[in-house]
N, C-alpha and C positions, 0 to 999 in steps of 0.2 A: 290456812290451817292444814298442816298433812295427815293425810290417812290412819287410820288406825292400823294398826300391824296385827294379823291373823296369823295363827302358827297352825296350821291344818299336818296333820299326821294321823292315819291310817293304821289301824291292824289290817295286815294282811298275812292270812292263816286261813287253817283249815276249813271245808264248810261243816264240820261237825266238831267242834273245840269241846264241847262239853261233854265227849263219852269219857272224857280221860282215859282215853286207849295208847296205847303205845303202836298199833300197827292199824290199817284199815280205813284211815283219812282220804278224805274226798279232797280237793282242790279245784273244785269246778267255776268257781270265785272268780279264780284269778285270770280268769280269759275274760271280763269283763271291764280290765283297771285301764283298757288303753280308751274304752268308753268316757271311766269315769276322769280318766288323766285330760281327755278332751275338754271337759267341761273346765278343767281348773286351767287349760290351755288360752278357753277362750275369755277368763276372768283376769289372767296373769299371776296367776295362783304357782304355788313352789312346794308341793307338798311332800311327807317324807313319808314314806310307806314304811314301816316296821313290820321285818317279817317273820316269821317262826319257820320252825323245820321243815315241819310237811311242804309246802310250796317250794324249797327249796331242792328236793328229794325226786321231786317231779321233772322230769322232761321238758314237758310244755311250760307250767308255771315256769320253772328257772327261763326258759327262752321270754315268755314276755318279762320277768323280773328285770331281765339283762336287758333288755331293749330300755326299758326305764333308767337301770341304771347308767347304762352310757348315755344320758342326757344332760344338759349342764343346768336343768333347771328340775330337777328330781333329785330327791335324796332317799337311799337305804339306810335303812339301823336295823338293830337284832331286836327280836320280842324272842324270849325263851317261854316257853311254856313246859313247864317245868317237865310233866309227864309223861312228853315224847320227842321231848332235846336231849341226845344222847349225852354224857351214856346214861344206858338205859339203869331205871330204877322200879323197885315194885309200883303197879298201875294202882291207880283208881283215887279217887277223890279227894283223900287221905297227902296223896303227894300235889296237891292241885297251887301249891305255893311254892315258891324258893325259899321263902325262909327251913322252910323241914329236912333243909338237906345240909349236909357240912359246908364246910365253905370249899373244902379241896373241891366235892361234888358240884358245888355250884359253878367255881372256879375250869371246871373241866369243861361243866353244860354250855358258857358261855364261850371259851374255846372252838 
């Protein structure tokens, strides 16, 4: 019988997603993924971290992102969140979706 197949994927975003602010995100998170990459290291786990802006924007978060990324057994993708993946648009709760933006606006956010 072969194993079952587990698709393990990650947000990796800000540690405050829910002010829907456009400026003033923490990323303190992201200095913990090499922890948590360990544990899927020692399962044989291939997980795909999905990351949004803030980490990306960051110094430090981008260095460990990058270390991940050059690994042959990690994978990156985009999470947009809508309200602080440029460009920018009015804040608050109101833009907490992609659907509420044009498509060109979406089109650009994911850009």
């Amino acid at each position: 019988m072969q194993a079952p197949i587990v698709t393990i994927s990650i947000d990796t975003e800000e540690d405050n997603w829910g002010s829907y602010s456009w400026s003033g995100a923490t990323v303190e998170n992201i200095k913990e993924l090499p922890r948590v990459q360990a544990v899927f290291d020692r399962w044989g786990a291939r997980p795909t971290y999905l990351v949004n802006y803030a980490p990306l924007v960051d110094d430090a978060s981008a260095r460990v992102l990058g270390e991940l990324a050059a690994r042959d057994d990690v994978e990156i993708g985009g999470h947009c969140h809508p309200w602080n993946t440029p460009p920018r648009t009015s804040e608050g709760v109101h833009n907490s979706m992609m659907f509420r933006f044009s498509e060109s606006v979406n089109l650009e956010k994911v850009r």
